[in-house]
N, C-alpha and C positions, 0 to 999 in steps of 0.2 A: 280593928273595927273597920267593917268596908258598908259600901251601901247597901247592897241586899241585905246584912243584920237589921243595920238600921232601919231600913223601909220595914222590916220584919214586928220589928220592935212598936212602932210607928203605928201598924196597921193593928199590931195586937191590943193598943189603947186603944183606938178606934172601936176593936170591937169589943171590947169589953163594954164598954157605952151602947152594942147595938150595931154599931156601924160596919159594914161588911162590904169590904175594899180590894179587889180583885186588884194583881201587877197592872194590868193595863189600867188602871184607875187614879195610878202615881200621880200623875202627871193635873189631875182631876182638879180642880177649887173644891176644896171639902165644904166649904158654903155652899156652893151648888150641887153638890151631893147630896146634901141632904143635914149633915153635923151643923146643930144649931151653934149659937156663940157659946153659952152656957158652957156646954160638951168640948168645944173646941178649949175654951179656957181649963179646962179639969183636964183636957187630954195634953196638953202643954206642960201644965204643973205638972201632970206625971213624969213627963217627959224630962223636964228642968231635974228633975229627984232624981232619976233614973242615970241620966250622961251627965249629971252635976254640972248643969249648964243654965245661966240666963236668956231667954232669946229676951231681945232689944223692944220692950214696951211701944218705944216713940216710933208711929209708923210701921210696924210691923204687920197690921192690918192693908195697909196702904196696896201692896201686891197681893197675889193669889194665894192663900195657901194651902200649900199641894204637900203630899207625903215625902215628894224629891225636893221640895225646896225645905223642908224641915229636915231631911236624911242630911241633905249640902249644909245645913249649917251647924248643923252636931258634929257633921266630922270637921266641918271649919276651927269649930270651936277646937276640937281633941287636938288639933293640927297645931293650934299653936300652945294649946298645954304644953303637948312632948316635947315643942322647941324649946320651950320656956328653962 
């Protein structure tokens, strides 16, 4: 798994909802993009399904989030699976 899949992966939930996220966009707050919460919450739970990953409820709002800050912490997460 590296980050271009993921960003890949990532942007294909986005559009499935509509949302159409060019690479230069990575780096974008998908709230200021345009991805309402609703959409961002559906595109998460996909997400969770998909890399069998919880991201972090508490505060997880608190920062930006961006399609490389969600690509960084799926493979965070994988990282420490294979250790495990």
């Amino acid at each position: 798994m590296n980050e271009s899949t993921v960003c890949e992966a990532i942007a294909g939930e986005l559009s499935t909802r509509g949302y159409q996220l060019d690479p230069e966009e990575y780096r974008t707050d998908l709230i200021s993009a345009g991805v309402n919460s609703v959409n961002l919450v559906r595109v998460l739970t996909a997400l969770e399904e998909l890399f069998d990953i919880e991201f972090e409820a508490a505060g997880f709002f608190a920062e930006p989030v961006t399609v490389e800050r969600l690509a960084a912490e799926i493979i965070e997460h994988a990282a420490r699976n294979v250790t495990r």
